[in-house]
C-alpha positions as CSV (number, residue, x, y, z in Angstrom):
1,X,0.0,0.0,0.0
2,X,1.6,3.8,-0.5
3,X,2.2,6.4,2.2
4,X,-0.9,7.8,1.0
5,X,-3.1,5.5,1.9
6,X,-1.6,4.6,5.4
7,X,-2.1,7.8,6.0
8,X,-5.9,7.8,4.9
9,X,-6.4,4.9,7.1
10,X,-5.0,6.3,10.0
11,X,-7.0,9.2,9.6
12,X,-10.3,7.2,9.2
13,X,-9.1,5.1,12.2
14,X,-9.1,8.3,14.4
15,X,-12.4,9.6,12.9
16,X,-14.3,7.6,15.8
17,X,-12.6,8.6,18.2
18,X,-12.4,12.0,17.5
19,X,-16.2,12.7,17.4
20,X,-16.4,10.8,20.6
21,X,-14.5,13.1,22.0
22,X,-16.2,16.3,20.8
23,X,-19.7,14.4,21.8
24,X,-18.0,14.2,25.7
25,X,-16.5,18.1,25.8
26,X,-20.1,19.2,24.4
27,X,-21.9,17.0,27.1
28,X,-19.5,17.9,30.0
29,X,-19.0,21.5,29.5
30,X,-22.1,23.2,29.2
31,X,-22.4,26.4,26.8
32,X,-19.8,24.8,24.7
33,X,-20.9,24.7,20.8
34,X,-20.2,21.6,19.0
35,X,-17.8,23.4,16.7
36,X,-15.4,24.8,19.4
37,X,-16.1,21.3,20.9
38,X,-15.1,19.4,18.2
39,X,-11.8,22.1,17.4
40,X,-10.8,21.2,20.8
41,X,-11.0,17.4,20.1
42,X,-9.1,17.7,17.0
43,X,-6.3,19.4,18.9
44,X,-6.5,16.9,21.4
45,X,-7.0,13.8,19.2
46,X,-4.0,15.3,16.8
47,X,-1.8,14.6,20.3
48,X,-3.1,11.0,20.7
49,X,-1.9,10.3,17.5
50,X,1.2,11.8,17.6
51,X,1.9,10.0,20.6
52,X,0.2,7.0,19.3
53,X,3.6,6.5,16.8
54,X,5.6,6.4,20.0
55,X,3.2,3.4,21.6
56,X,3.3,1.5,18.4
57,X,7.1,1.4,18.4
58,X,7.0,0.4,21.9
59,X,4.8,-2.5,21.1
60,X,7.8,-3.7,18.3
61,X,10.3,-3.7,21.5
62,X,7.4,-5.8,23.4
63,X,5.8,-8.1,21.1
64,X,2.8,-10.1,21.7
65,X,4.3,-13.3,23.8
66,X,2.9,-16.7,24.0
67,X,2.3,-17.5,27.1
68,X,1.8,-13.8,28.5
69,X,4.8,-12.7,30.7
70,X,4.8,-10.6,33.8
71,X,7.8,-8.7,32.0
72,X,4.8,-7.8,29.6
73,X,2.1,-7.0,31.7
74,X,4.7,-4.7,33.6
75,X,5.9,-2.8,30.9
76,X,2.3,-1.8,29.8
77,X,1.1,-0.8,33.7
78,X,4.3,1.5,33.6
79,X,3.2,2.6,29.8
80,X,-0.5,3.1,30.1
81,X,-0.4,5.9,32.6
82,X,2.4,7.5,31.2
83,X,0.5,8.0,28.0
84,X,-2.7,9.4,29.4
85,X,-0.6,12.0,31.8
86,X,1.7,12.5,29.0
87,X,-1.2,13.0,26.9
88,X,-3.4,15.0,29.3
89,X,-0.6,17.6,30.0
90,X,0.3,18.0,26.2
91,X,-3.4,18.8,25.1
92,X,-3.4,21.2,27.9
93,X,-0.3,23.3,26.8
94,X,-1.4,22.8,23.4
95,X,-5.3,24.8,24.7
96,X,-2.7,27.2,26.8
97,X,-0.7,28.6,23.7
98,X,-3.7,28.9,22.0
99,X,-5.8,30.2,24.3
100,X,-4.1,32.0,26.9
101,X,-6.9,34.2,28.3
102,X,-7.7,31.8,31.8
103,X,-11.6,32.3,31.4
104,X,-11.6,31.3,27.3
105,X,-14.0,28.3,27.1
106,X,-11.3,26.5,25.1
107,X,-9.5,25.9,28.1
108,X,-11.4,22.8,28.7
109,X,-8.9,20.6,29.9
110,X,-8.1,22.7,32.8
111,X,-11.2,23.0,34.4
112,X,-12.9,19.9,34.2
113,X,-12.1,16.9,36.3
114,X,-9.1,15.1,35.6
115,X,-9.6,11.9,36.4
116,X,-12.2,11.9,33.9
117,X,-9.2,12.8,30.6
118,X,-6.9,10.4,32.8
119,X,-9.6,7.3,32.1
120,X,-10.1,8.5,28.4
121,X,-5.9,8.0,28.4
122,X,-5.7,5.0,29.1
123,X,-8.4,3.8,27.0
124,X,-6.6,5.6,24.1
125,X,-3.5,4.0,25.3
126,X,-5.4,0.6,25.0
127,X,-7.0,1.0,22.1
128,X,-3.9,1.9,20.2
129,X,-2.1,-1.1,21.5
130,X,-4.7,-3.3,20.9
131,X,-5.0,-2.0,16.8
132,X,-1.1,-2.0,16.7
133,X,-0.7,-5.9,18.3
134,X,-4.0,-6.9,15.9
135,X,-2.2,-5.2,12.9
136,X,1.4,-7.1,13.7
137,X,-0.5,-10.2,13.9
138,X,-2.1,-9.9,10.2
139,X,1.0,-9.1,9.2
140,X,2.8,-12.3,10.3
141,X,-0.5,-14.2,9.1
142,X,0.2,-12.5,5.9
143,X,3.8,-13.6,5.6
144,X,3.2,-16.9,6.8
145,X,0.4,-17.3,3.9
146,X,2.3,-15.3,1.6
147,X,5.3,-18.4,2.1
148,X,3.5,-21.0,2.4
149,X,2.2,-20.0,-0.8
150,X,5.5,-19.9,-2.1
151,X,6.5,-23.3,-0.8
152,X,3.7,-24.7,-2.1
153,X,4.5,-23.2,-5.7
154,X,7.9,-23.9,-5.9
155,X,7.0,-27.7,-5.1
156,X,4.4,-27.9,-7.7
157,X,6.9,-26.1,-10.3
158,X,9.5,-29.1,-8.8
159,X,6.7,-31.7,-9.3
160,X,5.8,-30.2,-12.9
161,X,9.7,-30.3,-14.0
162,X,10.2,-34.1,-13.6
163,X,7.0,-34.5,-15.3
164,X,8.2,-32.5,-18.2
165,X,11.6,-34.1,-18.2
166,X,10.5,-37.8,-18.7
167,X,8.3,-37.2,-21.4
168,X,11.1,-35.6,-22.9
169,X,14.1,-38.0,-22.1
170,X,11.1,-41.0,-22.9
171,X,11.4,-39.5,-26.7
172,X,14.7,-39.8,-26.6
173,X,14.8,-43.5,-25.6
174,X,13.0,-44.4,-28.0
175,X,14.7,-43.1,-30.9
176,X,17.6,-44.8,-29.7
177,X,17.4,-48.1,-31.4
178,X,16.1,-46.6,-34.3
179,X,17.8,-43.8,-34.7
180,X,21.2,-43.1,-32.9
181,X,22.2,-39.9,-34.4
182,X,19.1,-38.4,-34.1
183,X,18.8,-39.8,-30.4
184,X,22.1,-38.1,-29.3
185,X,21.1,-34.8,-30.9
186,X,17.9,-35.0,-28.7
187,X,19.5,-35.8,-25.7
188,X,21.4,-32.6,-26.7
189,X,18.4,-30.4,-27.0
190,X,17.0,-32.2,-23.6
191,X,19.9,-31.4,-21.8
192,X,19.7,-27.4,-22.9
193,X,15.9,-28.0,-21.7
194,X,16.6,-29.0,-18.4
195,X,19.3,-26.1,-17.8
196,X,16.4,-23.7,-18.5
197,X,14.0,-25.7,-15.6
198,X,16.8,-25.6,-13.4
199,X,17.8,-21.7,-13.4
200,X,14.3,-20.7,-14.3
201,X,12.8,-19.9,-10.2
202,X,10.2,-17.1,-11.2
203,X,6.7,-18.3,-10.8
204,X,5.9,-15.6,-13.2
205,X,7.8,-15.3,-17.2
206,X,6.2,-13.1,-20.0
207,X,4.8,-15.4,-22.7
208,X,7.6,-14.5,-25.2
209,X,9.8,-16.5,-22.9
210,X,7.6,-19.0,-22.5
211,X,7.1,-19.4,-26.2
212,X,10.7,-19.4,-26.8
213,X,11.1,-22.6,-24.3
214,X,8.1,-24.3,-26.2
215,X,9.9,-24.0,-29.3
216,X,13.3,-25.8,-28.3
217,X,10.4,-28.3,-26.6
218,X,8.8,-28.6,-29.5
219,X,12.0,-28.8,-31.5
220,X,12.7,-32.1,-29.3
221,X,8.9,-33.4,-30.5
222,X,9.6,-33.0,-33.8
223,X,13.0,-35.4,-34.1
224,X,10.6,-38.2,-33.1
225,X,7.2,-37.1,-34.3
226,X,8.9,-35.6,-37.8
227,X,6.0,-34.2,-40.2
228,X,3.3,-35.7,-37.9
229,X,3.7,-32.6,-36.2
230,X,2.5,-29.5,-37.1
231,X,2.6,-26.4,-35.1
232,X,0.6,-23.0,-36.1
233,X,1.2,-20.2,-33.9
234,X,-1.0,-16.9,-33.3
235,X,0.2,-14.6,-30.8
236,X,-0.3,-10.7,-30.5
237,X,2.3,-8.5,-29.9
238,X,0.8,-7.0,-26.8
239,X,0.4,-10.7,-25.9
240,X,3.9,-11.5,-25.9
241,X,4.6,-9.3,-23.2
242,X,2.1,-10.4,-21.3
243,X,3.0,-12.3,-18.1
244,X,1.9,-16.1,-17.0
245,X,3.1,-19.1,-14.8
246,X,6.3,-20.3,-16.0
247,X,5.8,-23.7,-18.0
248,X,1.7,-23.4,-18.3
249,X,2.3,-22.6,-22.1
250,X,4.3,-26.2,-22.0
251,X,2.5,-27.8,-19.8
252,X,-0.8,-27.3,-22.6
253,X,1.2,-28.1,-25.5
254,X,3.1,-31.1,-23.7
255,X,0.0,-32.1,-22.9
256,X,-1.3,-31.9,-26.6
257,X,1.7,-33.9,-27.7
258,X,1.1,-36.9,-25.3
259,X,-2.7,-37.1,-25.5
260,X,-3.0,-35.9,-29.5
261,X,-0.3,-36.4,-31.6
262,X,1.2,-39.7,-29.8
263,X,-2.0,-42.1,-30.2
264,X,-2.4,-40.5,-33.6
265,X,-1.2,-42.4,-36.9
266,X,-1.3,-39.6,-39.8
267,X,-0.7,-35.8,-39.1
268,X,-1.6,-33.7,-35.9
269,X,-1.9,-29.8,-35.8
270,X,-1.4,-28.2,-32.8
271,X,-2.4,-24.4,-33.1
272,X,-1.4,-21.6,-30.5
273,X,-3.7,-18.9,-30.0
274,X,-2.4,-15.7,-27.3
275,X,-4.2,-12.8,-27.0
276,X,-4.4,-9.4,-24.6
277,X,-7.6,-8.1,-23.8
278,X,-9.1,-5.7,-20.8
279,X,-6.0,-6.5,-19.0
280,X,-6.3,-10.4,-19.4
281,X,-4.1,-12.7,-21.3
282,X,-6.2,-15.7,-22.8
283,X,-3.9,-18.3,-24.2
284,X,-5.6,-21.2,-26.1
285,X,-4.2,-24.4,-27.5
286,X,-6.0,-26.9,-29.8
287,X,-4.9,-30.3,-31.3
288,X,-6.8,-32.3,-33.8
289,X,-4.9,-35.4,-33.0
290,X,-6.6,-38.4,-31.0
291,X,-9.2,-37.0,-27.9
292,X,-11.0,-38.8,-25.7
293,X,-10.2,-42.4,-27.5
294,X,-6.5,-41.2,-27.1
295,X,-6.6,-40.8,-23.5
296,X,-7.6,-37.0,-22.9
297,X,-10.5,-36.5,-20.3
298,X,-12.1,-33.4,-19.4
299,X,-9.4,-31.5,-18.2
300,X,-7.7,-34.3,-17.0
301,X,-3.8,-35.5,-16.5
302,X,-1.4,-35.1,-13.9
303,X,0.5,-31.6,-15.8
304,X,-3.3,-30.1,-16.4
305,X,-4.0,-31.0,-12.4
306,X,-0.9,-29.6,-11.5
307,X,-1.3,-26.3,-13.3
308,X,-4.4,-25.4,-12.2
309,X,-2.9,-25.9,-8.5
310,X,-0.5,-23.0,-9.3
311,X,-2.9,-20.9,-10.8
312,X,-5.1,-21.1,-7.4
313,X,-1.9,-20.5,-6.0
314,X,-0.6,-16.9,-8.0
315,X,-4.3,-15.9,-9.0
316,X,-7.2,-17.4,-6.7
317,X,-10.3,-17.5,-8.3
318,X,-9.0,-15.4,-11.1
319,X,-6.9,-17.3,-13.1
320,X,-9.2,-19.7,-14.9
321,X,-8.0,-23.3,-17.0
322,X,-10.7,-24.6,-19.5
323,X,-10.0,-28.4,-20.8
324,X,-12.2,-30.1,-22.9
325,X,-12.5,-32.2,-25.6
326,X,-13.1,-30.0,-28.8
327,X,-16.4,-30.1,-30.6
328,X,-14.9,-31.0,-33.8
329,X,-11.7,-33.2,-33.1
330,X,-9.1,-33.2,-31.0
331,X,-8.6,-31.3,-27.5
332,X,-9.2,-28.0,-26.7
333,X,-7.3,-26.0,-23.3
334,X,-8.3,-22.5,-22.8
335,X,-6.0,-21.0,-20.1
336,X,-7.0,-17.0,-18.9
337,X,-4.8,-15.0,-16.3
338,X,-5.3,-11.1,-15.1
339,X,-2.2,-8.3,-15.4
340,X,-2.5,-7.2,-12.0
341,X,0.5,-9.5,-11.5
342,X,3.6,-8.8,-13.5
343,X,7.0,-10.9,-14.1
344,X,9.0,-11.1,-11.2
């Protein structure tokens, strides 16, 4: 969030408090418009603030403990009261230098009872602490979700990788009574392949990238699959900037070469569609090779399962993965992710 909007929270935050406080100078001091009132209790609220910043540093040297110490009860009974006298004698110079005529109805502070602006102290004092300790807490909850998160994508990016791999090195084997040459220039291509997994630790790559990986992938189809494969690619501009999970572009054309060109005899076509619109990338791939008879499901497969995982993971709800079988032939994966959410 920016400065600017900290600040508008904090603001809001004292709103409340603020209008209480004009509501209890208007009820306790009688003649007292609500204007001067509420004057006075932006003066004084300005100075609970202020000295709010100095109890929310102090509860960074005392954090939270678990179980609750006497070391932290202690520090607080010392801390409490010397906030509300602190802040009792500061909204009172404050009404002084601005009012220094002794009968001026602005000096409120003065003549009503003090025990009364001691009470509202420490229930200032309590209510910041309270705010600051609930704040420091959803911002550990935060960091704890926000790794966990992490963990749990940089496992299924680990899990997806392996999966990748042995399709890959499984092409290779099998050229390799058949077609030795070609088998070592595969293993080659495979080995630049699995460099790129390993280095690559974004969760997030623009789709040129991605399509640039697919490619070499593609490139180590195509020394097994030869003119069976066909690849047909449509991808905007715009689009190839556009950011995505690193290896979803793969993962939906790997899984197009497995389920749709493999079981297939004659040719397959695989076409790549990318486009940008109202700040969402959409990213379809279609095969016209084998479909449901050749093994796809509705959205199924161990790559597809694990994809949509990380997409719950980066996006929520808003990254979206559409598998079906294709109305005419073949298999059809529609994969959409927002912009809010650029490359790392």
């Amino acid at each position: 969030m920016s400065r600017a909007g900290v600040w508008v929270q904090l603001i809001v935050a004292w709103l409340p408090v603020w209008v209480l406080y004009s509501t209890m100078i208007v009820a306790a001091h009688e003649g007292t418009s609500f204007f001067n009132a509420a004057m006075i209790g932006l003066r004084a609220i300005a100075c609970a603030a202020v000295l709010g910043l100095g109890v929310y540093r102090f509860t960074e040297r005392f954090p939270w403990p678990h179980p609750i110490r006497w070391r932290f009860v202690a520090a607080h009974l010392v801390a409490a009261p010397l906030y509300a006298i602190t802040w009792v004698v500061l909204t009172n110079l404050v009404e002084v230098v601005l009012h220094v005529r002794p009968h001026d109805p602005g000096v409120v502070m003065i003549r009503l009872p003090l025990a009364r602006y001691l009470v509202m102290g420490f229930w200032l004092y309590l209510t910041v602490t309270g705010v600051a300790y609930t704040l420091r807490a959803a911002e550990r909850a935060a960091r704890a979700e926000a790794a966990a998160v992490r963990a749990q994508l940089a496992a299924l990016r680990g899990q997806l990788n392996p999966h990748f791999l042995f399709n890959a090195l499984h092409s290779v084997v099998q050229l390799i009574p058949t077609e030795p040459s070609l088998a070592a220039r595969a293993a080659e291509q495979v080995a630049g392949l699995l460099r790129t997994t390993l280095e690559e630790e974004r969760d997030l790559v623009s789709l040129g990238e991605e399509w640039d990986f697919v490619e070499r992938y593609l490139a180590v189809e195509r020394i097994r699959f030869g003119d069976r494969l066909r690849v047909r690619a449509a991808i905007s501009g715009p689009a190839r900037e556009a950011s995505l999970p690193s290896f979803a572009l793969q993962t939906l054309v790997e899984n197009a070469v497995r389920h749709g060109v493999e079981p297939k005899v004659g040719d397959t076509l695989i076409t790549v569609d990318a486009t940008l619109r109202d700040g969402r990338l959409t990213v379809e791939v279609r095969d016209d090779g084998a479909g449901m008879d050749g093994g796809h499901g509705p959205g199924s497969g161990t790559g597809l399962a694990r994809l949509r995982e990380r997409l719950a993971g980066i996006y929520g709800a808003e990254g979206q993965l559409d598998a079906r079988p294709d109305p005419v032939a073949g298999f059809r994966a529609t994969l959409v992710v927002p912009q809010d959410l650029q490359p790392a």
